[in-house]
Structure formats: C-alpha cells, structure tokens
C-alpha positions in Angstrom: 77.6 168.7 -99.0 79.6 165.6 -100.4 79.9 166.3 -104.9 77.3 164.2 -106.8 78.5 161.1 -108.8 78.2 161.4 -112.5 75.3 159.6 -114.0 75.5 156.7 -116.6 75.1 159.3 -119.8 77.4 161.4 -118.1 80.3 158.4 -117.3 79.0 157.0 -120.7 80.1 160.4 -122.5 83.6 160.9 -120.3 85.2 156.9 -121.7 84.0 157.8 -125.6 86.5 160.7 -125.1 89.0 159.1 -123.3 88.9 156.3 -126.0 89.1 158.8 -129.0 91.4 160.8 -127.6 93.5 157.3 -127.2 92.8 156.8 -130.5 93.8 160.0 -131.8 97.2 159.9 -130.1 97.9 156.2 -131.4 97.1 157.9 -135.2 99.2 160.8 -134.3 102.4 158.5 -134.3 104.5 157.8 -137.3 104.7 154.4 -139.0 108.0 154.6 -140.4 110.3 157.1 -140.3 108.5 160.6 -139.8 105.4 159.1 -142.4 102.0 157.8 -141.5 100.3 155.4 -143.3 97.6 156.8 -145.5 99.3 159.8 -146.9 99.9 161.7 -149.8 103.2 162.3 -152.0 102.9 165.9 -150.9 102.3 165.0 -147.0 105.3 162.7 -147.3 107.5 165.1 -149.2 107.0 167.5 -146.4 108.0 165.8 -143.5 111.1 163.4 -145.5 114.4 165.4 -145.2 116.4 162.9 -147.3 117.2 163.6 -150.5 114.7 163.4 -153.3 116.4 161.2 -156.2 113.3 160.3 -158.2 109.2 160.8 -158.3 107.5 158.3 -160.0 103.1 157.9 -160.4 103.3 155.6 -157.7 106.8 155.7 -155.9 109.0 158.5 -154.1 112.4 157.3 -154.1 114.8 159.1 -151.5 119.4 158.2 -151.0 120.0 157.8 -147.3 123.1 157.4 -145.7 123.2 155.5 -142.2 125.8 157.2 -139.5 128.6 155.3 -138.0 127.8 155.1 -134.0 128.2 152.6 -131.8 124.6 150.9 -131.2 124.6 148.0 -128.2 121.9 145.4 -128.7 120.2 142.5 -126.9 120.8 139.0 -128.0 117.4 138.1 -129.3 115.6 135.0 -129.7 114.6 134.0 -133.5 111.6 132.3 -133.9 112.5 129.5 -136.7 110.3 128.6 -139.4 112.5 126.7 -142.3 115.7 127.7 -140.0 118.4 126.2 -138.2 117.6 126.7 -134.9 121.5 126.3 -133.2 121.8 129.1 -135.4 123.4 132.0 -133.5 122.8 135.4 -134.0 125.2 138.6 -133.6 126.5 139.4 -130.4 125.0 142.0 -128.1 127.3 144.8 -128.8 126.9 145.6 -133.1 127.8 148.8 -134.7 125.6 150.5 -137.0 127.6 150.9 -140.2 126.6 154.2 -142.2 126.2 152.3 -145.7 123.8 154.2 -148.8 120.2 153.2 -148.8 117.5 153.7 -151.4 114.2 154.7 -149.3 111.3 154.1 -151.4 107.5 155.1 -150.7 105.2 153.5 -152.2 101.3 154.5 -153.1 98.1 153.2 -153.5 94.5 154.6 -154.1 94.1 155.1 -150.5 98.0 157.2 -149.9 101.0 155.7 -148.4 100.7 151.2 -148.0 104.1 150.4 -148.5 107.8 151.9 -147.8 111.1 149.9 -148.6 114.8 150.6 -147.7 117.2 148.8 -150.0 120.7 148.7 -149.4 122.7 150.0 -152.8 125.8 149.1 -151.5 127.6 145.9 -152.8 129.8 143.5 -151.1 132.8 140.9 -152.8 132.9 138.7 -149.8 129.1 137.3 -149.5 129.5 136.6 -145.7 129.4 140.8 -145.2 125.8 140.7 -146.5 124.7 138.2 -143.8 126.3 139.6 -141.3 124.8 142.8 -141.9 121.1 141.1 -142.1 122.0 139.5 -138.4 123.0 143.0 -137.2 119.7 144.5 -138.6 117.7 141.8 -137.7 118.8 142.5 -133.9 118.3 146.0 -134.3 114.9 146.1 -135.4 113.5 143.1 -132.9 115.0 145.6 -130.0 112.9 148.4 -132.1 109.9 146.5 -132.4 109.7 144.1 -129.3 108.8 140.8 -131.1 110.8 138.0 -132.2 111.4 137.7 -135.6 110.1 134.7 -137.7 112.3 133.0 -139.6 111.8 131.8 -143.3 114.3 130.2 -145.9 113.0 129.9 -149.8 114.4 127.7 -152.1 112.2 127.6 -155.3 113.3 124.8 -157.2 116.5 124.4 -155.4 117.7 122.0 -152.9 116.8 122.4 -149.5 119.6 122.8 -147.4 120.2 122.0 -143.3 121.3 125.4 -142.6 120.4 127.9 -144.8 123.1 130.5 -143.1 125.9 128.4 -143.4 126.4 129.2 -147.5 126.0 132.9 -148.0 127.5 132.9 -152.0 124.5 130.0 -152.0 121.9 133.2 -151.4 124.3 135.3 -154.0 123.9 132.6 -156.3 120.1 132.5 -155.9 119.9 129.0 -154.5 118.1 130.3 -151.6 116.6 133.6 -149.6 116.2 134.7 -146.5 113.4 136.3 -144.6 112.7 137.4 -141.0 109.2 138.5 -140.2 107.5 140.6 -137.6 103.8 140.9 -138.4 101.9 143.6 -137.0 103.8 145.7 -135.7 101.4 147.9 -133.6 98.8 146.6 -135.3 99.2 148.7 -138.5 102.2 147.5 -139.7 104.1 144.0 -141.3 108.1 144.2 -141.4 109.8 141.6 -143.5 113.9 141.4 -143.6 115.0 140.1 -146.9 118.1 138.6 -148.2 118.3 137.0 -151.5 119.6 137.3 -155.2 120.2 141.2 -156.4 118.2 140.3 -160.0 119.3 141.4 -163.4 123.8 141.7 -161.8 126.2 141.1 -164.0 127.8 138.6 -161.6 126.2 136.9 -158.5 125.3 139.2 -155.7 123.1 139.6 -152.8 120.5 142.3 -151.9 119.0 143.0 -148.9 115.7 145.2 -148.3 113.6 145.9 -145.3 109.5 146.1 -146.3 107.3 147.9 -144.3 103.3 147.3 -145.3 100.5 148.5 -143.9 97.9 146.6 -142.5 94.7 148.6 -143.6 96.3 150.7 -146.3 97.6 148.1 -148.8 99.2 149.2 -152.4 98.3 147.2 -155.5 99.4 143.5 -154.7 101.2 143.5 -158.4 103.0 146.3 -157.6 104.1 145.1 -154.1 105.2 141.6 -155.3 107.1 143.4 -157.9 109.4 145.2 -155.6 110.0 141.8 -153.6 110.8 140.2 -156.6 113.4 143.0 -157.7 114.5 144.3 -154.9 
C-alpha cells in the first residue's frame, strides 16, 4: 500500500523545526573572531586565546599580533559616498603584514555589542597608513561579500577633491576616512576608520576596525567615545 501523506498539523510541525533548527545554526556562528554577540566577559575570556592585557567594568582589552603570509585578494569595487571615485584601490595580490593590534571587547547590559581592533603600531611616512587601510579594506569586502561605502569627514575643515590623495592631511586631522559595510549577516555593522591618533605628541594617524552589533548595542556614549579616541 502506497505511505500516507503527512497532514497539515503534521507538515505544519516538520517547517517550525526546520526553521529553528536554521535558526539555531545561524546563532551557533561566531560574530567576530571566536565571540558571539550577546556574551559575557567570562564566555568571551574562554574562547579569546590572545593575550589578556587589561579588564576593565565594561571593556576586555587583548595584544594581537597579525602573521606575515602571503593573502591574494580580488580587486573590489568601492561604493563612494564623499569619495573620489577614479580612486584606485590595492592591487589583487596584498600581503598581510603581522603588525600589533589592541582587540578590545566591549559590553553592555545585554553582554557583548561592540568589539574594536586598533592598530598600535605607528608609521613616519603617512602614506604606509593608507596603504594599509586599502589592503584591509580589500580584505575584509572579500570576507564579507559587500562593497564597502565610502565616507570622508572634514569637521570644520576644507573639503578636498580627493580625500586620498593627502595622507599627512588625515595625520594632521584635516580629514578621516571611513569605509562601511552595514549588516553584515544581519547582526553586524563594520566601519574601517582612518583619521587623527588624538592626544600624540606629533601628528599621526590611527586606524581601527568597529564591529557593532545590530540587536545588542553598548551604551551609545561609550561607543562614540572609542570612535572619537581610537
């Protein structure tokens, strides 16, 4: 005798567990790095292998140190807000340069919103800072599959035709850059920054990659803080 098709209740029950067992395995994946958004200091201090350097009430600060390796790259396509759009971008074949980086985690009443990696390394010729935020910026659009958004701030400065064409300008703190990938997966807005490094002796640059959670956001004071400083 032919098998009896499943009834509505019975179809009805079968897609609510394929959809939150889709769910589930969505959750299951890390935001950033081996973290999910929405954890504790503990949780995160579990599964971080770097090395601890601070713990603050609100911030988990690790020292990483990238590895030398070749890394080949698309070409990507920037999508220009206040940008030059002839601008070109860094060729298809970068290398990942093992530089130190300050990893920050960042969190709220509701766990984990916001994790930063700031480069602590410093630069005398200005033009090594943008070319390392071309190299990222192609690195992380391969990662996350978008286009990034460009943005150029000026404050109270003078606009300028091509914001890439001056790095000392950015040094100076005539002008930053940003490149943008909102939502990534849904959960998550990456901003690439490039702009003054506050409170150095001389003019220098610093450059910081923000990762902010969509549903799980940290106090906005404390968030526009570390843009401001870092």
């Amino acid at each position: 005798m032919p098998e009896a098709l499943p009834n509505m209740k019975e179809l009805t029950l079968i897609l609510l567990t394929l959809l939150i067992f889709s769910a589930c395995s969505l959750w299951d994946k890390p935001d950033v790095r081996k973290a999910k958004w929405g954890m504790t200091k503990e949780q995160v201090k579990k599964v971080e292998k770097a090395e601890l350097v601070k713990e603050g009430e609100d911030i988990l600060t690790y020292r990483i140190s990238g590895i030398t390796t070749p890394v080949k790259v698309q070409s990507v396509e920037i999508v220009e807000g206040e940008v030059d759009e002839q601008e070109e971008i860094t060729p298809p074949e970068v290398e990942s340069i093992g530089y130190e980086y300050d990893l920050l985690y960042v969190f709220g009443e509701n766990g984990l919103g916001l994790v930063v990696i700031h480069l602590r390394e410093s630069f005398d010729d200005p033009a090594h800072y943008l070319e390392l935020f071309k190299q990222k910026t192609n690195v992380m659009t391969k990662q996350i599959g978008e286009p990034a958004k460009g943005v150029a701030s000026y404050k109270n400065h003078q606009v300028k035709t091509n914001p890439y064409e001056d790095p000392a300008a950015i040094c100076k703190g005539e002008h930053g850059l940003q490149h943008i990938w909102l939502t990534k997966n849904k959960r998550t807005n990456v901003s690439l920054e490039l702009d003054q490094k506050k409170f150095a002796p001389e003019p220098d640059c610093s450059l910081s990659i923000f990762y902010e959670s969509v549903e799980i956001p940290v106090d906005q004071g404390l968030s526009d803080q570390l843009h401001e400083v870092l």
